[in-house]
mmCIF file as Biopython writes it, N, C-alpha, C and O atoms, coordinates in Angstrom:
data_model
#
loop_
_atom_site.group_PDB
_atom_site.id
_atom_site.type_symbol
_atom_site.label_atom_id
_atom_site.label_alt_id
_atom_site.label_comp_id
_atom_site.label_asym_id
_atom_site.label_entity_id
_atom_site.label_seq_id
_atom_site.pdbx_PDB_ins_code
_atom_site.Cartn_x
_atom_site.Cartn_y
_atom_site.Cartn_z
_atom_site.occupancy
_atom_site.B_iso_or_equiv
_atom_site.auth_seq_id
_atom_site.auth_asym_id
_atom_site.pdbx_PDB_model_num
ATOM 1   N N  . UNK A ? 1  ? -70.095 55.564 -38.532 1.0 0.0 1  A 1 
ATOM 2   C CA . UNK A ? 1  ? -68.821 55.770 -37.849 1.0 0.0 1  A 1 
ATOM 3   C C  . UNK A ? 1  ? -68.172 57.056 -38.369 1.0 0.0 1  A 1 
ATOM 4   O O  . UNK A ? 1  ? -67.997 57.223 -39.576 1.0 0.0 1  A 1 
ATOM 5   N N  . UNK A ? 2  ? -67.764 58.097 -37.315 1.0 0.0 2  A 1 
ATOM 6   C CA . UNK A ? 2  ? -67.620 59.215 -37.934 1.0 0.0 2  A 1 
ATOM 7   C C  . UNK A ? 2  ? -65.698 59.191 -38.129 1.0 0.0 2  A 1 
ATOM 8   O O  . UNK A ? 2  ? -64.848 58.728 -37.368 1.0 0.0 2  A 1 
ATOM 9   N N  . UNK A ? 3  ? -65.569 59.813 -39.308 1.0 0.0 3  A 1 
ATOM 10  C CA . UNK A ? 3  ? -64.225 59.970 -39.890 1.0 0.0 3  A 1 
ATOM 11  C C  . UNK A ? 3  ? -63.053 60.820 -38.757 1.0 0.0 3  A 1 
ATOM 12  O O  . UNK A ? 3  ? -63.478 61.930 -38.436 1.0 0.0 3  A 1 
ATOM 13  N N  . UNK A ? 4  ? -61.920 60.517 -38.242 1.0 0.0 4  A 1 
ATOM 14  C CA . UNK A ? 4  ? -61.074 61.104 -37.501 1.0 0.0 4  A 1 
ATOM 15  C C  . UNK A ? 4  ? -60.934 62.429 -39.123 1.0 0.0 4  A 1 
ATOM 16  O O  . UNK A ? 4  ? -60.992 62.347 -40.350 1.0 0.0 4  A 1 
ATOM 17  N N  . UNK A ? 5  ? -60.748 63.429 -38.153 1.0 0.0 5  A 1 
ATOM 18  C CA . UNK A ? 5  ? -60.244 64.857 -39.042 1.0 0.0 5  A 1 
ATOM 19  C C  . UNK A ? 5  ? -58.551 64.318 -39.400 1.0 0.0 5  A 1 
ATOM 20  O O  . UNK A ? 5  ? -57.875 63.987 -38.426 1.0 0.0 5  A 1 
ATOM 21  N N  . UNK A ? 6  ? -58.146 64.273 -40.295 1.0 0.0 6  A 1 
ATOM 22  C CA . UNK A ? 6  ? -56.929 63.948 -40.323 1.0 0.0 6  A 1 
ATOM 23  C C  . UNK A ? 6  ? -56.089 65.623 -40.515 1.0 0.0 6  A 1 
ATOM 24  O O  . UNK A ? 6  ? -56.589 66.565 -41.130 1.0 0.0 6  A 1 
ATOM 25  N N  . UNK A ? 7  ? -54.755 65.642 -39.827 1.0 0.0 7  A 1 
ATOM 26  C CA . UNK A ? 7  ? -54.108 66.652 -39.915 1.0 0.0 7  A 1 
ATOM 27  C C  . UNK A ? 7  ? -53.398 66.273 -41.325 1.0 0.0 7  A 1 
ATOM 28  O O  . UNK A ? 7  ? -53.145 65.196 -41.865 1.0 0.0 7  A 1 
ATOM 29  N N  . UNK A ? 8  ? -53.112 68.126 -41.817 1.0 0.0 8  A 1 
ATOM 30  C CA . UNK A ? 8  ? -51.828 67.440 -42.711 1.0 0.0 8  A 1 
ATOM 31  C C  . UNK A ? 8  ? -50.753 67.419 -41.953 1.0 0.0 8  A 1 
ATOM 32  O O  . UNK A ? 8  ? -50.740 67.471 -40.723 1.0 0.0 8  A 1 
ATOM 33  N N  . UNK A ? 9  ? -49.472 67.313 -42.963 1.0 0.0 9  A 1 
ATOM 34  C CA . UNK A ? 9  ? -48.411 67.126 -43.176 1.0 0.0 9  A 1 
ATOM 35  C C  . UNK A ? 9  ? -47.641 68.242 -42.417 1.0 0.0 9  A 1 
ATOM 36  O O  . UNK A ? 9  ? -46.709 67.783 -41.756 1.0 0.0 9  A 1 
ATOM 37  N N  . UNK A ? 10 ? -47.755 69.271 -42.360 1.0 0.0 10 A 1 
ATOM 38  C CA . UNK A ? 10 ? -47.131 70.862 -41.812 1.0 0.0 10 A 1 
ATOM 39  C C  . UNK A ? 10 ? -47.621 70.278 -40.152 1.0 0.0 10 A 1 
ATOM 40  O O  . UNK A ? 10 ? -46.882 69.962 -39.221 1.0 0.0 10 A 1 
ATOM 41  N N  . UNK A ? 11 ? -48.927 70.283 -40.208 1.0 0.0 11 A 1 
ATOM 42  C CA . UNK A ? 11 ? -49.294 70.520 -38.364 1.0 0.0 11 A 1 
ATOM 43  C C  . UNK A ? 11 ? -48.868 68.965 -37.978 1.0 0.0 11 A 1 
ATOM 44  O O  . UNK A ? 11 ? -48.844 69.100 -36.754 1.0 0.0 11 A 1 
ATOM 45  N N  . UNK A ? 12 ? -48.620 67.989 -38.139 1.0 0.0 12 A 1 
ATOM 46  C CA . UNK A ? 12 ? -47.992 66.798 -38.091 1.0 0.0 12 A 1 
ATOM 47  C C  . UNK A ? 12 ? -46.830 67.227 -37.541 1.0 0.0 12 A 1 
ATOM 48  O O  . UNK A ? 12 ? -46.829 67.283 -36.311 1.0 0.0 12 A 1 
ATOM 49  N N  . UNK A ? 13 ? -45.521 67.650 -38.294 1.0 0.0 13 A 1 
ATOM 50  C CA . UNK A ? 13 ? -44.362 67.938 -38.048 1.0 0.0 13 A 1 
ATOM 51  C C  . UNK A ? 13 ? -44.516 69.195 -37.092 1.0 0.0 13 A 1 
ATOM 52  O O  . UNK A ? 13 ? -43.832 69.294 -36.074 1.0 0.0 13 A 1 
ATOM 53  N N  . UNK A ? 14 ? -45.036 69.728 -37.303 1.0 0.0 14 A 1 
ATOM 54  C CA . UNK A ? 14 ? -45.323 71.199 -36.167 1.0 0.0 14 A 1 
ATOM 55  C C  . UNK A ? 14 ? -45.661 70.088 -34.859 1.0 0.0 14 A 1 
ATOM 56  O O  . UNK A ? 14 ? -45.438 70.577 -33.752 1.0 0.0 14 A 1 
ATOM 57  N N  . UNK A ? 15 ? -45.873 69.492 -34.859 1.0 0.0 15 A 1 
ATOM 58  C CA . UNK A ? 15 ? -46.740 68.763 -33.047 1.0 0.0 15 A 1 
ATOM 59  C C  . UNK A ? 15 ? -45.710 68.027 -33.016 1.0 0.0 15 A 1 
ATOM 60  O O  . UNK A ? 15 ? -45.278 68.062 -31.864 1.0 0.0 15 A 1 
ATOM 61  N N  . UNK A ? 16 ? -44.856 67.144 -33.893 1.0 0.0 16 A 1 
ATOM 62  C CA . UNK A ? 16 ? -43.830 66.241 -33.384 1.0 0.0 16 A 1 
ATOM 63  C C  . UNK A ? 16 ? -42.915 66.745 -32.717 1.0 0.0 16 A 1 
ATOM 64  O O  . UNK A ? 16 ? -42.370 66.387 -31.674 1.0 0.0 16 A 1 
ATOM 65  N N  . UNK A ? 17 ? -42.648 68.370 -33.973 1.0 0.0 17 A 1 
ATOM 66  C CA . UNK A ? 17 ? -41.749 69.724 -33.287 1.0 0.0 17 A 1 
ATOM 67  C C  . UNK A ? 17 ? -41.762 69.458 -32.311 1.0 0.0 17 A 1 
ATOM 68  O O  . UNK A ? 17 ? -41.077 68.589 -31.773 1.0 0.0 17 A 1 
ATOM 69  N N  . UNK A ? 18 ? -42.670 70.248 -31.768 1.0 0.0 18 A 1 
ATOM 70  C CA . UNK A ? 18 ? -42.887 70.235 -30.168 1.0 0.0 18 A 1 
ATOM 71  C C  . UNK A ? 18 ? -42.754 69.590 -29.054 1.0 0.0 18 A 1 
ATOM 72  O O  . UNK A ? 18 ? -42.527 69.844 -27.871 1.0 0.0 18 A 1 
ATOM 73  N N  . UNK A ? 19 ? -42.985 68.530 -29.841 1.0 0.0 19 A 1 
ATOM 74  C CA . UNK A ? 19 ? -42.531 67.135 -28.764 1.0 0.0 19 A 1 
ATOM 75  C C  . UNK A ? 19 ? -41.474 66.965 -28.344 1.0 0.0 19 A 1 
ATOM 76  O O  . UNK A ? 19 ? -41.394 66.756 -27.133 1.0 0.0 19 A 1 
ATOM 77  N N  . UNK A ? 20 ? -40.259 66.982 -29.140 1.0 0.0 20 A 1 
ATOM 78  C CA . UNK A ? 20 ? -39.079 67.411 -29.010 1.0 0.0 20 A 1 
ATOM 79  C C  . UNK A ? 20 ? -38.265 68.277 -28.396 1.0 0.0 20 A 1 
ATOM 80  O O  . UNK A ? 20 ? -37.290 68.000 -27.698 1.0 0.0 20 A 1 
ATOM 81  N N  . UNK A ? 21 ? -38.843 69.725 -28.773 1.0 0.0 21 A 1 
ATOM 82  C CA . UNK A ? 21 ? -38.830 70.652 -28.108 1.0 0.0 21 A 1 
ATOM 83  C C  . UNK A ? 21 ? -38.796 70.556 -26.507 1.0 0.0 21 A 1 
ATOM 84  O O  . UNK A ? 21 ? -37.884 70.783 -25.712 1.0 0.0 21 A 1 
ATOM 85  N N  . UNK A ? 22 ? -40.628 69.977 -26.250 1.0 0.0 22 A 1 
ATOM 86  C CA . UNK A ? 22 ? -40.813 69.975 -24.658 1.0 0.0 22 A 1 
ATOM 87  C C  . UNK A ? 22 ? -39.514 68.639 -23.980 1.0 0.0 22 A 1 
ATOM 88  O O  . UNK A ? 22 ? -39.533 68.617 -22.749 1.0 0.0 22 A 1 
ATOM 89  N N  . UNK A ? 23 ? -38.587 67.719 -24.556 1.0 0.0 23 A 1 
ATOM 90  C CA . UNK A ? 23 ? -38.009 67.128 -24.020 1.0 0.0 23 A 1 
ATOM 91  C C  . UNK A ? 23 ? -36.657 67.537 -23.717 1.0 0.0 23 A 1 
ATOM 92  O O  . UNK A ? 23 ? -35.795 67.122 -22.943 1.0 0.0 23 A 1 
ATOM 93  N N  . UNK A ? 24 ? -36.740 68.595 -24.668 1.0 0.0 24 A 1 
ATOM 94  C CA . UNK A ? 24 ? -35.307 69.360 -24.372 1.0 0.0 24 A 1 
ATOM 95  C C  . UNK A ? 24 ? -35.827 70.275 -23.082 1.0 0.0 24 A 1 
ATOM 96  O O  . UNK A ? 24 ? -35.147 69.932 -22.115 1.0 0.0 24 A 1 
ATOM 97  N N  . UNK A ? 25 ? -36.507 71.017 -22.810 1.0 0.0 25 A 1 
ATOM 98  C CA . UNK A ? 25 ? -36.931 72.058 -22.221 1.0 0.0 25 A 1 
ATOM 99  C C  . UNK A ? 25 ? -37.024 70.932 -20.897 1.0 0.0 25 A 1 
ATOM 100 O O  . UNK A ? 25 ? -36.223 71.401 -20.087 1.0 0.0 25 A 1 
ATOM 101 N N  . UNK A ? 26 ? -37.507 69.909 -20.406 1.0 0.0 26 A 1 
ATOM 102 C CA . UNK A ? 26 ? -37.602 68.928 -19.325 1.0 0.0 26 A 1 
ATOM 103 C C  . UNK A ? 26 ? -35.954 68.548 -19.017 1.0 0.0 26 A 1 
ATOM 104 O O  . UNK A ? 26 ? -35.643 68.300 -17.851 1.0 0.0 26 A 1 
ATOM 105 N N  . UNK A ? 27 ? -34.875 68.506 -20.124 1.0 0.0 27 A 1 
ATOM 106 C CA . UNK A ? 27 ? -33.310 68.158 -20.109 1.0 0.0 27 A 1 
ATOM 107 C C  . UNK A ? 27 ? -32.941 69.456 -19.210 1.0 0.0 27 A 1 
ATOM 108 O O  . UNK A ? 27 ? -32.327 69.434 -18.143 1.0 0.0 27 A 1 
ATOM 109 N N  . UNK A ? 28 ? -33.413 70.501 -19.830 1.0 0.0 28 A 1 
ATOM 110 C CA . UNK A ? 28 ? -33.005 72.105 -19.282 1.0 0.0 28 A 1 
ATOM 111 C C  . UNK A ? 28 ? -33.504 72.655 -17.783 1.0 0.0 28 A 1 
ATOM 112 O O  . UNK A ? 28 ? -32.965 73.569 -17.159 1.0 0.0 28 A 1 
ATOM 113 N N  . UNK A ? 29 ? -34.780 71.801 -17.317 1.0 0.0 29 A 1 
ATOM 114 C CA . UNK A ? 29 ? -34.386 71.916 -15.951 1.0 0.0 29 A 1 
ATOM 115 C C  . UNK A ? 29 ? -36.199 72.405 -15.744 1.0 0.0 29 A 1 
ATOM 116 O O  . UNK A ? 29 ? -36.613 73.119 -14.831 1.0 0.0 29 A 1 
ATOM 117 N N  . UNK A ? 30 ? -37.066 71.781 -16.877 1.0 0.0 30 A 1 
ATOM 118 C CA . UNK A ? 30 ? -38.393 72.270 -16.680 1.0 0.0 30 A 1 
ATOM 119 C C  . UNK A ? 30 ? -39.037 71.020 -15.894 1.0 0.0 30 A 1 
ATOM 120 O O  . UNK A ? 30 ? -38.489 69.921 -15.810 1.0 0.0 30 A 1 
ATOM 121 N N  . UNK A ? 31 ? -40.354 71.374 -15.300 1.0 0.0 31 A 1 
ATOM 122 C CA . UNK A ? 31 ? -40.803 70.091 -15.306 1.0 0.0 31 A 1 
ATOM 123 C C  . UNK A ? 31 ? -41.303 69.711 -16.578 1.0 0.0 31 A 1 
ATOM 124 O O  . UNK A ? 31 ? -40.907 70.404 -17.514 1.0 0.0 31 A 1 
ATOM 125 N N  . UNK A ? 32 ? -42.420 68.363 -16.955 1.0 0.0 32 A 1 
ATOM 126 C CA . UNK A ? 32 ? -42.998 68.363 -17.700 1.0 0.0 32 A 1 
ATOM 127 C C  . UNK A ? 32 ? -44.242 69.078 -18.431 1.0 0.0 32 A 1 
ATOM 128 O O  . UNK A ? 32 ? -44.411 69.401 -19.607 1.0 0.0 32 A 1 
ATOM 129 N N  . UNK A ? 33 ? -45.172 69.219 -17.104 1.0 0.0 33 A 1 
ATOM 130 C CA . UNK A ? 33 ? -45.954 70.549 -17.140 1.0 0.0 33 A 1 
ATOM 131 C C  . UNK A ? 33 ? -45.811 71.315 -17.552 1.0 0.0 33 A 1 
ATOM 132 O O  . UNK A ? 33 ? -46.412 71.652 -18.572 1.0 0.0 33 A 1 
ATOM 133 N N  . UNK A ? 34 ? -44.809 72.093 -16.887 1.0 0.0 34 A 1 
ATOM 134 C CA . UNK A ? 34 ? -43.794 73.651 -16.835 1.0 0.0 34 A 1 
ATOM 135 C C  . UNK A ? 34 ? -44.049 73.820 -18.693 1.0 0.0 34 A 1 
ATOM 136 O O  . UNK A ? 34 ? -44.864 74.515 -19.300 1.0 0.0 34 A 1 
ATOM 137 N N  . UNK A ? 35 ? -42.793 72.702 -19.302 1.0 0.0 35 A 1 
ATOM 138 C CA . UNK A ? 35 ? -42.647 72.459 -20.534 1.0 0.0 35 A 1 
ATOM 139 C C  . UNK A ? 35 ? -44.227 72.436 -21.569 1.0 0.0 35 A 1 
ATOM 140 O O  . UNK A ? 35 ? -44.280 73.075 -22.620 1.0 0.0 35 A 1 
ATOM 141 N N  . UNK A ? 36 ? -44.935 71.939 -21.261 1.0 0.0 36 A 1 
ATOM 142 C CA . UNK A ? 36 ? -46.210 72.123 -22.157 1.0 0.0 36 A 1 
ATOM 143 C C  . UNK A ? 36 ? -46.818 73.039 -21.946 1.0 0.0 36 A 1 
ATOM 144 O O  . UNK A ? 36 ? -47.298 73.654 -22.898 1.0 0.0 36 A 1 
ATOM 145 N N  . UNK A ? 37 ? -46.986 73.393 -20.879 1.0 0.0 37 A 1 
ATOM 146 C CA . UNK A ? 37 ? -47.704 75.151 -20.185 1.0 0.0 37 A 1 
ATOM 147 C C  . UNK A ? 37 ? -47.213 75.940 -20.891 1.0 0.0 37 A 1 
ATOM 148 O O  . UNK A ? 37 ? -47.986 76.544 -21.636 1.0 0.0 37 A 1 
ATOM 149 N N  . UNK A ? 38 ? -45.651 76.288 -20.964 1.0 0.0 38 A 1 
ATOM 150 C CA . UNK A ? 38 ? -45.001 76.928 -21.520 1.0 0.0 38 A 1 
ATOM 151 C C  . UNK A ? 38 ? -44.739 76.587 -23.399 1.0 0.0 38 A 1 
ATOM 152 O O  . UNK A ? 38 ? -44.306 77.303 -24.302 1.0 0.0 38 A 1 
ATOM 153 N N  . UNK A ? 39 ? -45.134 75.468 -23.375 1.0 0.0 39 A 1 
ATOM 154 C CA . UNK A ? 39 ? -45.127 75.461 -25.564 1.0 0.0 39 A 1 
ATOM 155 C C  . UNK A ? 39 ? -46.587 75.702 -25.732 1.0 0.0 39 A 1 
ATOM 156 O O  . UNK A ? 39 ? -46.770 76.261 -26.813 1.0 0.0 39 A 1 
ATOM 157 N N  . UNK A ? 40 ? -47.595 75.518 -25.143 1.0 0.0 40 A 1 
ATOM 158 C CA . UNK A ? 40 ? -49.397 76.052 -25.366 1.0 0.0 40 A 1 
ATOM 159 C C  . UNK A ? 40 ? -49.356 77.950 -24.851 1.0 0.0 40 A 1 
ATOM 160 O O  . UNK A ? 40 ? -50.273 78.596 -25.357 1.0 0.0 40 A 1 
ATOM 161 N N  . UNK A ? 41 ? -48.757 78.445 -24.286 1.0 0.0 41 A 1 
ATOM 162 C CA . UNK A ? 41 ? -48.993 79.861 -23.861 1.0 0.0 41 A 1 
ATOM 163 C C  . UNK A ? 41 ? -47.927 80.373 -24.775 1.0 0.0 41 A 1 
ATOM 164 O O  . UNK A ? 41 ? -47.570 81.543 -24.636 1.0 0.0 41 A 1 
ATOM 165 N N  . UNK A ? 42 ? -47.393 79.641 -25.671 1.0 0.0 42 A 1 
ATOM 166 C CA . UNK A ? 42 ? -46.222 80.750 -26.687 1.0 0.0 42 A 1 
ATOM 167 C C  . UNK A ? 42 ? -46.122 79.778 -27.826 1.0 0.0 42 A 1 
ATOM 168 O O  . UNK A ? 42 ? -45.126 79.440 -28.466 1.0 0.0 42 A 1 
ATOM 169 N N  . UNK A ? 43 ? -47.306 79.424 -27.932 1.0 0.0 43 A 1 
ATOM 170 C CA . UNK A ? 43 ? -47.719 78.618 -29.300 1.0 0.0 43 A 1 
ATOM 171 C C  . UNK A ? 43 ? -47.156 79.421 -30.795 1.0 0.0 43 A 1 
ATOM 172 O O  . UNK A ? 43 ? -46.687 78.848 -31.778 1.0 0.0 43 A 1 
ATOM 173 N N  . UNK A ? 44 ? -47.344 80.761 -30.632 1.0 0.0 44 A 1 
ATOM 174 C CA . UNK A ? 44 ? -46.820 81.622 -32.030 1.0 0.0 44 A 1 
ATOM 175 C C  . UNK A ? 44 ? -45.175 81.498 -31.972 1.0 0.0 44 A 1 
ATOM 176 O O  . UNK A ? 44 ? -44.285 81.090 -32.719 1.0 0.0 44 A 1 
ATOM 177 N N  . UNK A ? 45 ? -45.273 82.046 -30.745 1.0 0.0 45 A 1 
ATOM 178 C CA . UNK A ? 45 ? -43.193 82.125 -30.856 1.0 0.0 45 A 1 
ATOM 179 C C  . UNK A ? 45 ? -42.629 80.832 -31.181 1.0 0.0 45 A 1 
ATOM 180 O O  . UNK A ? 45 ? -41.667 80.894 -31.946 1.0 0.0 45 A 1 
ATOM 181 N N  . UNK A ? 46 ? -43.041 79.454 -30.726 1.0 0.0 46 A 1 
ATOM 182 C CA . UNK A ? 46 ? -42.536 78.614 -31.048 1.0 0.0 46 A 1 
ATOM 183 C C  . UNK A ? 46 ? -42.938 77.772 -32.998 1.0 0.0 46 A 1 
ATOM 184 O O  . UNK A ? 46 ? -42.342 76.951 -33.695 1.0 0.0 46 A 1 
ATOM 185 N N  . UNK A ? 47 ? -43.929 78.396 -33.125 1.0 0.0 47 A 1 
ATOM 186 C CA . UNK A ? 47 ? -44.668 78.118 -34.477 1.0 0.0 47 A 1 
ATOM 187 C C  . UNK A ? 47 ? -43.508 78.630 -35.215 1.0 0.0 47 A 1 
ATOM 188 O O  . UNK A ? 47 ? -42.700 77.960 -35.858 1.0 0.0 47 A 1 
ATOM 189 N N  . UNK A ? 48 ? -43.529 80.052 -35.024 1.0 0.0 48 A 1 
ATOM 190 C CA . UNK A ? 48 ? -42.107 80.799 -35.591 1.0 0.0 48 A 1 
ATOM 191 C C  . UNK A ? 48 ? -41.090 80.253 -35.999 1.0 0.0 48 A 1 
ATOM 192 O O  . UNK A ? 48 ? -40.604 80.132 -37.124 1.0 0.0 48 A 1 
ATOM 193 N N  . UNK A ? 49 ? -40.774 79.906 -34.947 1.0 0.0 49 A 1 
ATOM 194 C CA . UNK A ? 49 ? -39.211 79.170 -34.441 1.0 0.0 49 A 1 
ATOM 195 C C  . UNK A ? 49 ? -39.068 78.129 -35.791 1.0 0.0 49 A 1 
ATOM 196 O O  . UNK A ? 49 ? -38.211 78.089 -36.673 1.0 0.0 49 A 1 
ATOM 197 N N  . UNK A ? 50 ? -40.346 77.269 -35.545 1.0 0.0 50 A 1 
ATOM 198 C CA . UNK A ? 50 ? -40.415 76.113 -36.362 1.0 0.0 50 A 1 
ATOM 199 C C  . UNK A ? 50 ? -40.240 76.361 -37.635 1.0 0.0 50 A 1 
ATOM 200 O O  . UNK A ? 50 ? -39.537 75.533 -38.214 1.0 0.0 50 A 1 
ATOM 201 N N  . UNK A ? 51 ? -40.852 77.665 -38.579 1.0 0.0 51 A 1 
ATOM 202 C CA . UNK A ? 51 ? -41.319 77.960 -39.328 1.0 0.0 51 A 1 
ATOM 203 C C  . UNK A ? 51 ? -39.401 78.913 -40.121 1.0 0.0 51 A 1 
ATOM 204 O O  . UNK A ? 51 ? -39.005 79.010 -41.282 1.0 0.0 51 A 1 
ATOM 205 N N  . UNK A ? 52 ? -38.731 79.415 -38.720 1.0 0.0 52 A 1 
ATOM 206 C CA . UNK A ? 52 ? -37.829 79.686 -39.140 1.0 0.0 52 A 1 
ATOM 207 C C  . UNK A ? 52 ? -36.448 78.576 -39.506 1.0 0.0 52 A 1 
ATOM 208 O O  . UNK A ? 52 ? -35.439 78.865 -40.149 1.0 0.0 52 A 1 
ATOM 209 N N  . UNK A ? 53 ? -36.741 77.451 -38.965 1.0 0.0 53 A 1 
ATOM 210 C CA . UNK A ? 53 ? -36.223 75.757 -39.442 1.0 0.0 53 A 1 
ATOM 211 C C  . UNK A ? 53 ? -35.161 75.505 -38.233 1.0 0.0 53 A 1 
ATOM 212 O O  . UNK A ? 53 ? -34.078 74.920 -38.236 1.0 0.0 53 A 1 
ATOM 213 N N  . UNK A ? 54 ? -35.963 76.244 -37.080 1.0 0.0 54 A 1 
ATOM 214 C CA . UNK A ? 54 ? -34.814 75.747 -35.630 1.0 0.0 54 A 1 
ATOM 215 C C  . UNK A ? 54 ? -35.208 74.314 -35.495 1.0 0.0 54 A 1 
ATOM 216 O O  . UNK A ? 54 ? -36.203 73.751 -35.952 1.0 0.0 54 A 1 
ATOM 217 N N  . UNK A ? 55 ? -34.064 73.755 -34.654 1.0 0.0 55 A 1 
ATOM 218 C CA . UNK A ? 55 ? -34.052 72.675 -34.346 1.0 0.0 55 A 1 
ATOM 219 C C  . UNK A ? 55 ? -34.816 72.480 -33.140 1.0 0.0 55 A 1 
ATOM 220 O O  . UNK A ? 55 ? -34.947 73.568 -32.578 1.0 0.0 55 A 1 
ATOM 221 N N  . UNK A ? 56 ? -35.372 71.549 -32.514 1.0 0.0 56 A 1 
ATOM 222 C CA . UNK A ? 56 ? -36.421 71.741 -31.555 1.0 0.0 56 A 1 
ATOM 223 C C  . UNK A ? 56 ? -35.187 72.232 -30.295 1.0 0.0 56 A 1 
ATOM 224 O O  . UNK A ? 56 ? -35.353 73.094 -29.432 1.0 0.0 56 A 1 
ATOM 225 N N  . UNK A ? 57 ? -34.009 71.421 -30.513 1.0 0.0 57 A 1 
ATOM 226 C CA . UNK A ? 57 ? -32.769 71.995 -29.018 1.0 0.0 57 A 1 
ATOM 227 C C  . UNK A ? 57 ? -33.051 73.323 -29.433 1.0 0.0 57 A 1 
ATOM 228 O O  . UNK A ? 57 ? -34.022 73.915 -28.962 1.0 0.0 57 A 1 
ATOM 229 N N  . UNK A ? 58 ? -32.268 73.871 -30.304 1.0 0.0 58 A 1 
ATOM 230 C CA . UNK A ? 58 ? -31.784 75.295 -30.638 1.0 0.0 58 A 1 
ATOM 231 C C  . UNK A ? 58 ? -33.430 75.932 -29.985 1.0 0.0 58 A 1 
ATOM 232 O O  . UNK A ? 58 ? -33.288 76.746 -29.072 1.0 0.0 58 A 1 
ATOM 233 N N  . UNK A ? 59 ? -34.954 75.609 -30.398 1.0 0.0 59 A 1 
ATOM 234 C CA . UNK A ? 59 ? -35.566 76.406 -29.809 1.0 0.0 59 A 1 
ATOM 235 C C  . UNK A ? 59 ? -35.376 76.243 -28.478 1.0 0.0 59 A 1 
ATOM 236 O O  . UNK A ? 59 ? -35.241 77.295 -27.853 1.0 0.0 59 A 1 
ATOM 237 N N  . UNK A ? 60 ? -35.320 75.114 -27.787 1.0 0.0 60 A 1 
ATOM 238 C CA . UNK A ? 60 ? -35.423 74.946 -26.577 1.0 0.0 60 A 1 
ATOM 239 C C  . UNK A ? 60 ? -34.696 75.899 -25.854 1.0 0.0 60 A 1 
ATOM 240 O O  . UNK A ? 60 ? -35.160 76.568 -24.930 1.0 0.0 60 A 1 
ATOM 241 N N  . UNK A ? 61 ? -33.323 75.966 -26.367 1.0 0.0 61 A 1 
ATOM 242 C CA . UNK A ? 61 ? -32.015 76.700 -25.994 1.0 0.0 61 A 1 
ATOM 243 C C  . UNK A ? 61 ? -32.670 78.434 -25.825 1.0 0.0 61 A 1 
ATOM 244 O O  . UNK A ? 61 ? -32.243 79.172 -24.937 1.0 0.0 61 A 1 
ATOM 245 N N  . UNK A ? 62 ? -33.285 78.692 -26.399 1.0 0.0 62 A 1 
ATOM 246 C CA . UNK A ? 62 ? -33.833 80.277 -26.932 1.0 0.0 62 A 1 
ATOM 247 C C  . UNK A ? 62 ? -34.934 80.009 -25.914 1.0 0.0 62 A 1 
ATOM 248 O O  . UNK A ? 62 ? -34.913 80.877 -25.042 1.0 0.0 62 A 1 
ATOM 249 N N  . UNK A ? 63 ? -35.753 79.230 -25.757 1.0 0.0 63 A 1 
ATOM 250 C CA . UNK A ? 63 ? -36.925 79.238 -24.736 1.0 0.0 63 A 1 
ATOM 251 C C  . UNK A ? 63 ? -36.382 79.629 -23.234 1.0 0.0 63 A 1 
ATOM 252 O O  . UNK A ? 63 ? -36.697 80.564 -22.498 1.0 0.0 63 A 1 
ATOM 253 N N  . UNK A ? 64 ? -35.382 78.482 -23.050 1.0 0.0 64 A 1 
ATOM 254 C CA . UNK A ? 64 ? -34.643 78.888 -21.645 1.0 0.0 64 A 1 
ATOM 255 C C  . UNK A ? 64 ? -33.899 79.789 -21.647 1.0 0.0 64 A 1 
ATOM 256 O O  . UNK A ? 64 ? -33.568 79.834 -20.462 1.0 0.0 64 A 1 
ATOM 257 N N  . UNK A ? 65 ? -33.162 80.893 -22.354 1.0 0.0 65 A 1 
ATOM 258 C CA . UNK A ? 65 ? -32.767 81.742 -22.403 1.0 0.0 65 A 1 
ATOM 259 C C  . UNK A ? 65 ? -32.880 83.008 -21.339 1.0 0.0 65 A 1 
ATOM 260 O O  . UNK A ? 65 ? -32.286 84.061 -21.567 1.0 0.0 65 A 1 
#
């Protein structure tokens, strides 16, 4: 039985990020799609974001901008 790769701790919270993120961005007037299309094609800018300690709104807010 082969072992699941376990993520750490950083890309864990980085993907929950996001999750968040894409529900604000769906509040803001995306579809759902729209919203993941758009957090997978600007995967760095939002890594950033994360990395700079935005809140997933506050990125969201800057995404729809």
């Amino acid at each position: 039985m082969a072992k699941k790769e376990e993520l750490d701790e950083e890309t864990m919270a980085l993907i929950n990020w996001c999750i968040e993120v894409e529900k604000f961005l769906v509040a803001g007037g995306a579809t759902q799609k729209e919203a993941q299309d758009h957090i997978e094609e600007q995967v760095e800018w939002f890594t950033d974001q994360f990395s700079d300690g935005l809140t997933p709104e506050e990125a969201a807010k800057e995404a729809l901008a």
